[in-house]
Residue frames relative to the residue before (quaternion, step in Angstrom):
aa qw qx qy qz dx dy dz
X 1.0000 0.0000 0.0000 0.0000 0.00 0.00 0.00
X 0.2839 -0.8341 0.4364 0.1821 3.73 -0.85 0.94
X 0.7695 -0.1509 0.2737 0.5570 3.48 -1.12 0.09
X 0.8542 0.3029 -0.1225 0.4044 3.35 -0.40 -1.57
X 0.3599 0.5423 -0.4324 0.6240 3.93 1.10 0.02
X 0.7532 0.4249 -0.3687 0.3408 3.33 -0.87 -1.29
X 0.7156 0.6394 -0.1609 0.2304 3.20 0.71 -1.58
X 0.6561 0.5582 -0.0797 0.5016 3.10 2.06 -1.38
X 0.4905 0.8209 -0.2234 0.1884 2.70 1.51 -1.27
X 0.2085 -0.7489 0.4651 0.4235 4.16 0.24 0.14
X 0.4550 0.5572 -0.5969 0.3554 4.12 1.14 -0.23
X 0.6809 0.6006 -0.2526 0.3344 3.70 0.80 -1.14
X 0.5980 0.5435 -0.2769 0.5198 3.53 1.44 -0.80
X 0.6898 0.3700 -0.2573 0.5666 3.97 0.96 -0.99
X 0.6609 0.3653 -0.5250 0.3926 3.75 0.28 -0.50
X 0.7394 0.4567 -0.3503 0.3492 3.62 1.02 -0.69
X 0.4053 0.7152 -0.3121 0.4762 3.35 1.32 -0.03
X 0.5119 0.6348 -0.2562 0.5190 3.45 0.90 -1.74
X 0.8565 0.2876 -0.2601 0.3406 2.87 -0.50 -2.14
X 0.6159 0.5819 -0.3820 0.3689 4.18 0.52 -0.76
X 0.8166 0.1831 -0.3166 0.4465 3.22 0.76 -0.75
X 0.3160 0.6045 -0.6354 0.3619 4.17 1.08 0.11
X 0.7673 0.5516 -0.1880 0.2678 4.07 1.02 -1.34
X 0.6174 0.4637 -0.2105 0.5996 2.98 1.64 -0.85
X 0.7191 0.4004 -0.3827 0.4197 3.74 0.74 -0.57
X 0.5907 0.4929 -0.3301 0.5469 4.21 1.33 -0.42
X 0.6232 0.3919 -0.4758 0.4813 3.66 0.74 0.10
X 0.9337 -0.0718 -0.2767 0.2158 3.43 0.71 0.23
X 0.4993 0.3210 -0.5230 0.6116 2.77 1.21 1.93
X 0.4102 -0.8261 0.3796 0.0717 3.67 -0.02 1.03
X 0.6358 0.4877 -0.1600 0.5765 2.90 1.71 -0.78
X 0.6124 0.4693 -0.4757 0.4224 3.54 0.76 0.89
X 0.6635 0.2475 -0.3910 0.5879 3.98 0.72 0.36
X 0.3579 0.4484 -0.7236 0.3837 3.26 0.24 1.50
X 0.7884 -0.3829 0.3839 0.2907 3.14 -1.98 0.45
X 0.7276 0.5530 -0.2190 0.3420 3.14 0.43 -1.75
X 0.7394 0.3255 -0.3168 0.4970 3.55 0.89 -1.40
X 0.6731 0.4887 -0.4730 0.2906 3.83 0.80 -0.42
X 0.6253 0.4907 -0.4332 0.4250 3.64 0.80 -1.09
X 0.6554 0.6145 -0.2941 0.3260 3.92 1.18 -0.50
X 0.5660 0.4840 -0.3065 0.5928 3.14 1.76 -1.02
X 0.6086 0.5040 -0.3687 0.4895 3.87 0.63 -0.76
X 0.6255 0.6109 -0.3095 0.3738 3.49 0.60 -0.33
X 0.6355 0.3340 -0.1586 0.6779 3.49 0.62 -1.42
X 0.5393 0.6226 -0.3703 0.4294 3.72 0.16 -0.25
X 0.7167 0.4384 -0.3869 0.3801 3.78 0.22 -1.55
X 0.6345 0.5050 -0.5099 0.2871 3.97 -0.07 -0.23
X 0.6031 0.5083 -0.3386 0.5132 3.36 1.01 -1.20
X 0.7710 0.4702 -0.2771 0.3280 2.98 0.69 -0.94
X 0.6171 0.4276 -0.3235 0.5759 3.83 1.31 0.11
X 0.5317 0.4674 -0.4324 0.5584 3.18 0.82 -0.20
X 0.5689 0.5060 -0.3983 0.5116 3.99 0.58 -0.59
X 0.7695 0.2411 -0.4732 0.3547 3.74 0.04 -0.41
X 0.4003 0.6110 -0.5790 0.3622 3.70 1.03 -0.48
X 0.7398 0.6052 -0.2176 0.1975 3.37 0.24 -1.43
X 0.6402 0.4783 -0.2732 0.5354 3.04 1.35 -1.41
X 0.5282 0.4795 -0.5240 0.4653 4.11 0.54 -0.45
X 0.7624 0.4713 -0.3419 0.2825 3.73 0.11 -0.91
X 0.4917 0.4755 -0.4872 0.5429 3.43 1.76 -0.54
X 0.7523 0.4390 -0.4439 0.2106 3.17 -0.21 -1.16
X 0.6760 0.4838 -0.4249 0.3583 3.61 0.79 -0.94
X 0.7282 -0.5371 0.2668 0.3317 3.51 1.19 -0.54
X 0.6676 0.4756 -0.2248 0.5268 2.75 1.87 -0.11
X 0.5975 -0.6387 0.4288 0.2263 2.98 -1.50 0.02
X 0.5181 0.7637 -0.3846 -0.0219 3.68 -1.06 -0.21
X 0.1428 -0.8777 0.4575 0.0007 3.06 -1.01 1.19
X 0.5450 0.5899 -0.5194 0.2920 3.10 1.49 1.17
X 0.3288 0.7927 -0.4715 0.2031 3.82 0.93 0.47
X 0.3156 0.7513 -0.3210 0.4827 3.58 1.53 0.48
X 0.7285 0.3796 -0.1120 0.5592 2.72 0.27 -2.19
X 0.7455 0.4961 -0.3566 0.2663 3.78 0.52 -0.78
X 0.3232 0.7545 -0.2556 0.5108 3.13 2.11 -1.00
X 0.7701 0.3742 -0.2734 0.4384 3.55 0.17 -1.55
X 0.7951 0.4749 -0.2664 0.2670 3.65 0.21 -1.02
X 0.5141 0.6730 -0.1483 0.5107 2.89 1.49 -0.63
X 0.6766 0.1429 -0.2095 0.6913 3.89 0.84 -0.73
X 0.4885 0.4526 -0.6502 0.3658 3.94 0.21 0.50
X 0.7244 0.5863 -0.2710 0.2410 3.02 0.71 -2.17
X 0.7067 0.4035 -0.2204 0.5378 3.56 0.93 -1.66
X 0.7042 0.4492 -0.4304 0.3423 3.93 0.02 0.24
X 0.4910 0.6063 -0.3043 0.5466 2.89 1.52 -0.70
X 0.7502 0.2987 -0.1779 0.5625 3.96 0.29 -0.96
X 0.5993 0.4158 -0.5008 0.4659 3.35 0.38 0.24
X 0.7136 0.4710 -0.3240 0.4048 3.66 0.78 -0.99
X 0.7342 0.3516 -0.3725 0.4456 3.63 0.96 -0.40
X 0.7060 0.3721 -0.4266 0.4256 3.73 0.72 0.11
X 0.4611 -0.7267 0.4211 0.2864 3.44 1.42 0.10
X 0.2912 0.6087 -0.6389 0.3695 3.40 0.50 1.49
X 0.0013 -0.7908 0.6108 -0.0393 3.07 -1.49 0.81
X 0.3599 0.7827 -0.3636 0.3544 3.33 0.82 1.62
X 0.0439 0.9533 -0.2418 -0.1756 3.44 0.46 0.70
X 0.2399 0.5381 -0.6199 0.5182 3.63 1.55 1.30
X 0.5565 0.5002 -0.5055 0.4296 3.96 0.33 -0.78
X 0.6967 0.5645 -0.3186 0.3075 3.46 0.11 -1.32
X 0.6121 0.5194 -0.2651 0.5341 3.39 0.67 -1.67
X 0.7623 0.3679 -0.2945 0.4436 3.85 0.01 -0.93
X 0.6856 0.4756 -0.3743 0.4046 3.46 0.84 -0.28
X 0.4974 0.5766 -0.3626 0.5372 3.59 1.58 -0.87
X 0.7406 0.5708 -0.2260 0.2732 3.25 0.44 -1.33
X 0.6000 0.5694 -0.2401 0.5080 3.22 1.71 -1.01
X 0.6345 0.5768 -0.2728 0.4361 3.32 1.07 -1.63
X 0.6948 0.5038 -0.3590 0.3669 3.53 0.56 -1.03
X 0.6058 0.6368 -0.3250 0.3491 3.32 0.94 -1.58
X 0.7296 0.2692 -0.3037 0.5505 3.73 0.61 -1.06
X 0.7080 0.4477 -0.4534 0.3045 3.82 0.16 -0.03
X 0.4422 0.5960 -0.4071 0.5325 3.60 1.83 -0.09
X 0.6597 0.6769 -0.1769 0.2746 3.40 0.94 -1.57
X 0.6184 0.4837 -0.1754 0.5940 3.22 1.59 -1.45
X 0.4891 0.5818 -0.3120 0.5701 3.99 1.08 -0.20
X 0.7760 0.2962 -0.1951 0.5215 3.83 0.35 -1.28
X 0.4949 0.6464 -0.3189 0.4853 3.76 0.89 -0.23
X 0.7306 0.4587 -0.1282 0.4893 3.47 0.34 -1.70
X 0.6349 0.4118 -0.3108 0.5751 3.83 1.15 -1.39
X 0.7799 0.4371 -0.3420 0.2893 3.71 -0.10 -0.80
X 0.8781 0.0738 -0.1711 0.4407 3.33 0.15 -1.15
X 0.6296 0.3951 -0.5545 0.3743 3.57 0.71 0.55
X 0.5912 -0.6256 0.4221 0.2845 4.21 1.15 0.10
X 0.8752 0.2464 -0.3334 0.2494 3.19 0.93 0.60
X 0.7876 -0.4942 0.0017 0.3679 3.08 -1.61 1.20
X 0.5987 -0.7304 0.2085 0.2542 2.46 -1.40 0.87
X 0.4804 0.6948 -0.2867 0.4521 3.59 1.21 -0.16
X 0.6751 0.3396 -0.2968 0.5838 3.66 0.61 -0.82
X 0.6535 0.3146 -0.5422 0.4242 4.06 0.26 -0.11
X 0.5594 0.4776 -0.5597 0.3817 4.07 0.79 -1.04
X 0.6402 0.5047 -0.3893 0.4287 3.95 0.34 -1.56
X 0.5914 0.5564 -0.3135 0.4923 4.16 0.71 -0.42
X 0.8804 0.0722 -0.1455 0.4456 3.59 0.38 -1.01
X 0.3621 0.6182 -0.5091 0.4771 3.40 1.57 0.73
X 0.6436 0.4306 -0.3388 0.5344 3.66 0.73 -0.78
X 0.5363 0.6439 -0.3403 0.4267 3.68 0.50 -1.03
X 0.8900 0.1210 -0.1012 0.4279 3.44 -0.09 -1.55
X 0.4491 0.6550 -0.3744 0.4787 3.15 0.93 0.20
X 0.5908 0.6262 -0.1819 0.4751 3.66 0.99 -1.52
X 0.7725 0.3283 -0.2140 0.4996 2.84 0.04 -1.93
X 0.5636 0.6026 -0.3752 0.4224 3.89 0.47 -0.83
X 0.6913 0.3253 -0.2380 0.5997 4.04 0.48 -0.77
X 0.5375 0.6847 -0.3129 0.3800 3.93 0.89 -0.43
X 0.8037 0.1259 -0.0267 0.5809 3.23 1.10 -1.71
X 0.7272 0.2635 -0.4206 0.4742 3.83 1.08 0.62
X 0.4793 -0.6575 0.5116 0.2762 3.70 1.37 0.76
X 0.5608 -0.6837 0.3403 0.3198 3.86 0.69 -0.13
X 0.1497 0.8301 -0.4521 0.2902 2.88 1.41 0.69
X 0.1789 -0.8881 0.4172 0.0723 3.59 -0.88 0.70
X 0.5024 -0.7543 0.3476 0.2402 3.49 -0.51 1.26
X 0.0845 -0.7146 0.6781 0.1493 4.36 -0.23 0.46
X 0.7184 0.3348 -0.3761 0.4800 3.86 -0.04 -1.22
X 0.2603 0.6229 -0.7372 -0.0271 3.08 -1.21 0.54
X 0.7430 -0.4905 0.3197 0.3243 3.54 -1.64 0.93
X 0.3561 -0.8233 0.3999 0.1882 3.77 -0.70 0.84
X 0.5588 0.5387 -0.5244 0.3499 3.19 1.06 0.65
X 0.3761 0.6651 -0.4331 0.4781 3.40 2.43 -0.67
X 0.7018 0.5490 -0.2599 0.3721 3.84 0.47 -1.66
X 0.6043 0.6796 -0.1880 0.3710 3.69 1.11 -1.07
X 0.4019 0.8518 -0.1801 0.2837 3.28 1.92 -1.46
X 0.9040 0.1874 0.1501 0.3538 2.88 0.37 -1.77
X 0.5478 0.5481 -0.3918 0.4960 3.17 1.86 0.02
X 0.6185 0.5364 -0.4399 0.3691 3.72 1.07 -0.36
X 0.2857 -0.7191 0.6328 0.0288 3.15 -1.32 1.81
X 0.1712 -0.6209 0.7602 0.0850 3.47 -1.58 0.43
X 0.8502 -0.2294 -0.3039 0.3636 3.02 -1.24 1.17
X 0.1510 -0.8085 0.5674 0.0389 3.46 0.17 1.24
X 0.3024 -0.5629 0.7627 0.0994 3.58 -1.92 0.92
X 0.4994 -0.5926 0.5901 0.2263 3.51 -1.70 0.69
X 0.0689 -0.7128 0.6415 0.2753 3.94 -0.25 -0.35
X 0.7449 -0.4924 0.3656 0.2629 3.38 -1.90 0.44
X 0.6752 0.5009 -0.2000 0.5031 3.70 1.79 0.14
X 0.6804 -0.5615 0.2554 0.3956 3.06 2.19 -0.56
X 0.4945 0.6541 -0.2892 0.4940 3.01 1.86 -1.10
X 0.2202 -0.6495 0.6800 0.2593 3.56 -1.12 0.79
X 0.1407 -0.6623 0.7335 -0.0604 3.39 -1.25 0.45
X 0.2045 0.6233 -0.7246 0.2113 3.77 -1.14 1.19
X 0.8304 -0.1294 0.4902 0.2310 2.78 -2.63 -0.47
X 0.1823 -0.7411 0.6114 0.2089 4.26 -0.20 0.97
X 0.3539 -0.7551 0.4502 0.3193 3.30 -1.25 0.48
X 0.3582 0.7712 -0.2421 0.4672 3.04 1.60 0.83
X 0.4954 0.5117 -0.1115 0.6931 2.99 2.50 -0.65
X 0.6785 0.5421 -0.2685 0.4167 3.32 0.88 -0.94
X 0.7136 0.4937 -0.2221 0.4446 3.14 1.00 -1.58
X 0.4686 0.5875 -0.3398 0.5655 3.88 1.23 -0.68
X 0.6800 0.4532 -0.3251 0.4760 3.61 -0.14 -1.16
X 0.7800 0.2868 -0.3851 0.4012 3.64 0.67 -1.36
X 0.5519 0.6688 -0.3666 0.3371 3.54 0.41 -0.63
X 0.4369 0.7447 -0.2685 0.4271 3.07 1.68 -0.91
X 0.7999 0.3871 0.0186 0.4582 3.00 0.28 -2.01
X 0.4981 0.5210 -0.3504 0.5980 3.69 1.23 -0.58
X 0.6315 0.5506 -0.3075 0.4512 3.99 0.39 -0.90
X 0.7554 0.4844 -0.1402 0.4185 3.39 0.75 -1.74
X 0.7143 0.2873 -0.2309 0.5949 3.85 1.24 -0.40
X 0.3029 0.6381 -0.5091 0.4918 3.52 1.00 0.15
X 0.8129 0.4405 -0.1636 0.3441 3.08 -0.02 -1.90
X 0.7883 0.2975 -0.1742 0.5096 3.70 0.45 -1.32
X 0.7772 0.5049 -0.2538 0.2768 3.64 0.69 -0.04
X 0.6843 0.3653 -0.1406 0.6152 3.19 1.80 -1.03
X 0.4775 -0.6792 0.4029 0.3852 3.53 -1.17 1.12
X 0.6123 0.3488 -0.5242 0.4781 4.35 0.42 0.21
X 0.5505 0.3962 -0.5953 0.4307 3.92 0.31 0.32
X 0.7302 0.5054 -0.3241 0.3260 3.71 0.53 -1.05
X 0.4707 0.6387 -0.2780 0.5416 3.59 1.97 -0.77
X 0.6160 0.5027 -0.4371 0.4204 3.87 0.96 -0.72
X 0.7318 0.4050 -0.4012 0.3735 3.40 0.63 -1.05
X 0.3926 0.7614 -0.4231 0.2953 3.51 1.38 -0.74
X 0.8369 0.3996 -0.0116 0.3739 3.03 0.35 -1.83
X 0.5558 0.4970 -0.3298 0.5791 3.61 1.74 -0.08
X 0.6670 0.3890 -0.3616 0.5226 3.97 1.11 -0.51
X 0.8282 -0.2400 0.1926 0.4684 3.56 0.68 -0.32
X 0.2926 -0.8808 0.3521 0.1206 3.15 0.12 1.96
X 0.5472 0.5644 -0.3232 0.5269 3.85 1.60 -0.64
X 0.7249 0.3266 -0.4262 0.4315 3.74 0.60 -0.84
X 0.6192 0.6106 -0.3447 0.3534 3.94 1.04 -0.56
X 0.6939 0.2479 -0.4056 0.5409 3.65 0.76 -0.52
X 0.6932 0.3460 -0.5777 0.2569 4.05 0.52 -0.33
X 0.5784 0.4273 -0.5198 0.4613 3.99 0.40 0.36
X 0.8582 -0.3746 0.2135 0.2786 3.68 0.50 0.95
X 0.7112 0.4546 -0.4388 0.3082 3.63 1.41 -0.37
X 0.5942 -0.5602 0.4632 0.3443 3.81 -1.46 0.13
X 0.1396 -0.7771 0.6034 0.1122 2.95 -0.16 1.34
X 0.3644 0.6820 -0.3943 0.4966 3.82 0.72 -0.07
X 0.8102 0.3780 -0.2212 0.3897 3.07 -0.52 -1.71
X 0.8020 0.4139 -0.1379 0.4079 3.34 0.72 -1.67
X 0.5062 0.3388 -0.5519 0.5695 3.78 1.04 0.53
X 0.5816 0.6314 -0.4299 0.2799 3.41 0.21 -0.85
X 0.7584 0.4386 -0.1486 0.4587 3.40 0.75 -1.81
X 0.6070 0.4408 -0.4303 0.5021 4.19 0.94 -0.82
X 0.6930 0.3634 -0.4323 0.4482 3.93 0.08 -0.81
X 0.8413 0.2217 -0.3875 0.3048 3.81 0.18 -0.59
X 0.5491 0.6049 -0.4360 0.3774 3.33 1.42 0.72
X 0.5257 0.5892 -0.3623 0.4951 3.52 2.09 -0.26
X 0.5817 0.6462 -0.2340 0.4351 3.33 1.32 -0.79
X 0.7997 0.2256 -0.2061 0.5167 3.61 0.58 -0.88
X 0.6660 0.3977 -0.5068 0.3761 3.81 0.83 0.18
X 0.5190 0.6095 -0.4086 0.4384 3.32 1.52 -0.02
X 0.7123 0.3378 -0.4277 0.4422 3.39 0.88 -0.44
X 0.4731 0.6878 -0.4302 0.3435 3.51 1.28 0.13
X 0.5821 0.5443 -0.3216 0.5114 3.33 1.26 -1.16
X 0.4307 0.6911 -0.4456 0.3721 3.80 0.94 -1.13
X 0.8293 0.3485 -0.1782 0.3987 3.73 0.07 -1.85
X 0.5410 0.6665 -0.3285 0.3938 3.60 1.75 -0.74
X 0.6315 0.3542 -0.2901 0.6258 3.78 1.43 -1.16
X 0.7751 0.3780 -0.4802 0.1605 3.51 -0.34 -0.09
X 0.2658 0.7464 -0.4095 0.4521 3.22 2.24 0.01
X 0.8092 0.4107 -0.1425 0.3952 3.59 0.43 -1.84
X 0.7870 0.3121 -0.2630 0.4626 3.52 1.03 -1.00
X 0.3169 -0.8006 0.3553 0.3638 3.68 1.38 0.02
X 0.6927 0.5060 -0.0933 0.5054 3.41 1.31 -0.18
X 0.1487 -0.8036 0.5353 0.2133 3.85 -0.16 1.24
X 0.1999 -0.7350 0.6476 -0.0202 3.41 -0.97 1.19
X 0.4790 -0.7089 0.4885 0.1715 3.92 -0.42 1.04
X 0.7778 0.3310 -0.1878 0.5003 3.75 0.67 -1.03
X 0.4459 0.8464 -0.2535 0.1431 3.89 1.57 -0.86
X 0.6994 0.4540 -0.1198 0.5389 3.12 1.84 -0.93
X 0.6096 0.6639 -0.1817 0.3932 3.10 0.86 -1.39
X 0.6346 0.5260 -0.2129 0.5246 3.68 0.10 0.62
X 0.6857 0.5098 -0.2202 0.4705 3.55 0.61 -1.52
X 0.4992 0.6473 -0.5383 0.2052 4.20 0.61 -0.01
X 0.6529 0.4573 -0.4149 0.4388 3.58 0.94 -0.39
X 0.6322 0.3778 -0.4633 0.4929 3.56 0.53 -0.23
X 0.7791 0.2800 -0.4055 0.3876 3.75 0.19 0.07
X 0.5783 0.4284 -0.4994 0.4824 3.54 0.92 0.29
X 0.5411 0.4747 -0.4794 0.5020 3.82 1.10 -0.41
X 0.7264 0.3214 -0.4617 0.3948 3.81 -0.10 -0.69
X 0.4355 0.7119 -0.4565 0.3085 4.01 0.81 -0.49
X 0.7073 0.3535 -0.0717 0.6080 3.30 0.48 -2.22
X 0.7131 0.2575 -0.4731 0.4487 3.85 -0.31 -0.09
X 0.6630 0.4505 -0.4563 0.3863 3.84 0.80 0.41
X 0.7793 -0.4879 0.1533 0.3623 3.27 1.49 0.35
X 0.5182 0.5485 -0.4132 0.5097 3.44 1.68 -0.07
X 0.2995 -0.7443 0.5791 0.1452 3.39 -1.25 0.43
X 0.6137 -0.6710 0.3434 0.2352 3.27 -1.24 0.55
X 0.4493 0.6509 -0.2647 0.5518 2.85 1.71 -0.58
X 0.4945 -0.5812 0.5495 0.3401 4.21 0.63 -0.23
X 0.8286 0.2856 -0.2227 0.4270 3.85 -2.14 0.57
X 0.8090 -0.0237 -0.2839 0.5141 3.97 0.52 0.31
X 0.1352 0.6094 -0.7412 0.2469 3.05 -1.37 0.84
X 0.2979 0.7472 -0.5830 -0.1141 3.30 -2.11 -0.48
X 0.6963 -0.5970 0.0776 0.3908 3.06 -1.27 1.53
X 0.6378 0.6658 -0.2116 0.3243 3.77 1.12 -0.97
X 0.3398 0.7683 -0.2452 0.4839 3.20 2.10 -0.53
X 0.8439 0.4373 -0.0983 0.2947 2.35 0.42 -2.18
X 0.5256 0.6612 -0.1727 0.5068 3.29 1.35 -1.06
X 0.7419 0.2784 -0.2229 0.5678 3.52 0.50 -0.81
X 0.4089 0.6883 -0.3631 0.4767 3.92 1.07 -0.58
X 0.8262 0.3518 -0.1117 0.4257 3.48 0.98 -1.63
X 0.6077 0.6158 -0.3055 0.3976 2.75 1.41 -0.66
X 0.6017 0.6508 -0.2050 0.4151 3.36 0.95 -1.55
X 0.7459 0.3247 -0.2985 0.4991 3.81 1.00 -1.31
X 0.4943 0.6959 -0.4129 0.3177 3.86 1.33 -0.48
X 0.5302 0.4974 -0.3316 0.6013 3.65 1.54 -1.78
X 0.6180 0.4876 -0.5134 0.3417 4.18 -0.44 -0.63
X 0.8471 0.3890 -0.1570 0.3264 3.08 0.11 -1.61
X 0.5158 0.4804 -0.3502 0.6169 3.67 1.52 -0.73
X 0.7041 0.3290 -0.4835 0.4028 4.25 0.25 -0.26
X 0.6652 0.5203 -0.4619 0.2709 3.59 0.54 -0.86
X 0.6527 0.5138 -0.3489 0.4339 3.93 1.52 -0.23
X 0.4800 0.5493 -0.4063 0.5503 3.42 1.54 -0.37
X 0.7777 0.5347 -0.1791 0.2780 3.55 0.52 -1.20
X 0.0898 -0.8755 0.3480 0.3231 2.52 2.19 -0.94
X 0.2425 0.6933 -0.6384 0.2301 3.66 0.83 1.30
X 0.7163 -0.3825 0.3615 0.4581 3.36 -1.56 0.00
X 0.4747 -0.5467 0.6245 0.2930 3.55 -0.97 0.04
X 0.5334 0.6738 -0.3213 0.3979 3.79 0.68 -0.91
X 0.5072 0.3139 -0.3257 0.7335 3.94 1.68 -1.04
X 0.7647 0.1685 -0.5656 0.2587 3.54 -1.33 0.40
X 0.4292 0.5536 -0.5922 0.3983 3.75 0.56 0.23
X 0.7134 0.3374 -0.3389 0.5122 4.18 0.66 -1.72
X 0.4922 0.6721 -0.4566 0.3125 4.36 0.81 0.43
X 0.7134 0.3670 -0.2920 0.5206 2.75 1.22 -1.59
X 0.7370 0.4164 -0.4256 0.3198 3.91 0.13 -0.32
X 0.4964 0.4842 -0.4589 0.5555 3.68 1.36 0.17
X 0.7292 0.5616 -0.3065 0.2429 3.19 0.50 -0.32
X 0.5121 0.5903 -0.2114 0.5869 2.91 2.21 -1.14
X 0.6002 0.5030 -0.3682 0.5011 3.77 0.84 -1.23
X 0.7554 0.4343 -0.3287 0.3642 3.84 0.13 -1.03
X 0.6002 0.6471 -0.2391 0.4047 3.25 1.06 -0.92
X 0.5385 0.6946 -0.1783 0.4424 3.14 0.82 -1.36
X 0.4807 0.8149 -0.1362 0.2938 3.10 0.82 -2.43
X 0.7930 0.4308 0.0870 0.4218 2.24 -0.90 -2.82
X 0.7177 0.4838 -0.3809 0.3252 3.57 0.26 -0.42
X 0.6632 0.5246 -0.0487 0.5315 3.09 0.78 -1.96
X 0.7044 0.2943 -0.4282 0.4836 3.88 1.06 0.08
X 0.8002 0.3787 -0.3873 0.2576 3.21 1.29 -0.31
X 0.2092 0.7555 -0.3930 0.4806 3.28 1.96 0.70
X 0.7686 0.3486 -0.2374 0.4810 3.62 0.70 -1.31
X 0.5555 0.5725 -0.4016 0.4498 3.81 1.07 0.08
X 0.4695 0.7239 -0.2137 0.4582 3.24 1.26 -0.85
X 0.5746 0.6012 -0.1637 0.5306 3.10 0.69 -2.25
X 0.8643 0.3995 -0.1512 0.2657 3.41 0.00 -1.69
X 0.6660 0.5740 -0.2667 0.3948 3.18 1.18 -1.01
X 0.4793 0.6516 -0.3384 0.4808 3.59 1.85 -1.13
X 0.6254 0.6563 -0.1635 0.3891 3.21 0.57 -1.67
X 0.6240 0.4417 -0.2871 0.5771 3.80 0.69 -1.34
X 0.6003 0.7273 -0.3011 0.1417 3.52 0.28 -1.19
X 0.6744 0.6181 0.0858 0.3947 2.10 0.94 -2.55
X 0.6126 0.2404 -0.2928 0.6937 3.47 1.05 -1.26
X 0.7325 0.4061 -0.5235 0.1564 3.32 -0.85 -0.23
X 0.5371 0.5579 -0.3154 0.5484 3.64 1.74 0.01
């Protein structure tokens, strides 16, 4: 990528974004480029913020979905709940069990979109109500306090930790860490292996991608039951942080991760996007919301952000799609 690339680039627009407003918001609350509030804001952040990379695979392949919430939720009810009555207390067990659970409830999504043809939005909006429903149906919303303490343990382990002036240690969650890696595990996935490179296939143009040979099958099959089980991963990740399974807690939060997706550069439209986007996408909507409490504005302004943001985003795409369009076009005639 040259000079002038980079420059265009929308990763290059948000980190530079970021960096203006990390400056404008510490000149006048000081207490935000400290450690403590960032490794804290990065904290409370990391679910949305795993739940963002599921998301970005689904733009890119072209699809849609906005029931990985609802799946999120059932999943940490279902597995705390059965852990507390047979009395397990193991949290690698958990994770693999979330992870399982999710996989077939993503799975039952890719199934439904593929071989019965339809879109891809009205089946997520279908089994987002569904599992959600049925979930508030058979726990009435009852809410879970005991949860197992190796689940509770999760999130207190810190990596490079700092001492404050009171004693309190204070670091980096490894809950941050583990995001970040997944991150990177996503990001070579994608550019290196031939079903990451098939995703983008199948997001620029699913007819020209299976006739040169990709699986269109495989590769719906594999993004929903791979959105499915890191959502139910994220599942065990919030109940670490909030210590407490809440039924309605999750459910709700899809526009802020489809808004930090598309302002990181994936498009709705399927085939561009990329994981680092996304990351900074999240990052960018994490610094808003963590200033308007420093700032002590209303909360009520990051709700009319996230839908300017979705509208601009959107935008920004579709104009730079139609430049594209144009530039092909110029070519063409000039040959």
């Amino acid at each position: 990528m040259d000079i002038v690339k980079l420059l265009k680039a929308r990763e290059t627009l948000l980190l530079v974004l970021i960096i203006v407003l990390s400056v404008v918001i510490t000149s006048l609350n000081p207490t935000f480029m400290t450690f403590d509030n960032l490794t804290s804001l990065l904290k409370s952040w990391t679910v949305l913020g795993i739940f963002a990379l599921g998301v970005t695979l689904i733009l890119l392949s072209g699809g849609f979905d906005v029931s990985f919430t609802a799946i999120a939720q059932v999943v940490q009810y279902v597995v705390v709940f059965w852990f507390l009555q047979i009395g397990l207390d193991n949290v690698w067990l958990a994770i693999l069990c979330s992870l399982v659970l999710g996989a077939l409830m993503g799975l039952v999504n890719g199934v439904i979109i593929y071989y019965f043809r339809i879109t891809a939005i009205i089946v997520t909006i279908a089994t987002n109500s569904l599992f959600y429903g049925a979930l508030y149906v058979v726990t009435q919303g009852d809410l879970i306090y005991d949860i197992p303490p190796s689940l509770l343990r999760l999130a207190e382990i810190k990596v490079f930790t700092m001492q404050a002036a009171n004693g309190a240690l204070y670091g980096l969650s490894l809950v941050t860490c583990i995001w970040f890696a997944l991150a990177i595990f996503l990001h070579l996935f994608l550019k290196h292996t031939v079903l990451g490179r098939s995703i983008y296939a199948v997001g620029g143009n699913a007819l020209s991608a299976e006739r040169v040979g990709f699986n269109l099958r495989r590769s719906t099959l594999f993004i929903y039951t791979f959105v499915g089980a890191i959502s139910g991963f994220a599942s065990m990740i919030q109940v670490s942080i909030v210590q407490t399974v809440i039924p309605n807690s999750i459910v709700g939060s899809e526009l802020q991760v489809i808004a930090a997706v598309v302002l990181g550069g994936a498009s709705v439209t399927g085939g561009r996007g990329s994981v680092f986007g996304t990351l900074l996408g999240v990052l960018l909507f994490a610094i808003l919301s963590n200033s308007l409490t420093l700032l002590k504005v209303s909360p009520y302004y990051y709700n009319v952000f996230t839908g300017l943001v979705i509208l601009f985003s959107v935008t920004l795409n579709a104009l730079q799609l139609l430049r594209q369009k144009r530039s092909q076009i110029r070519v063409v005639v000039e040959q």
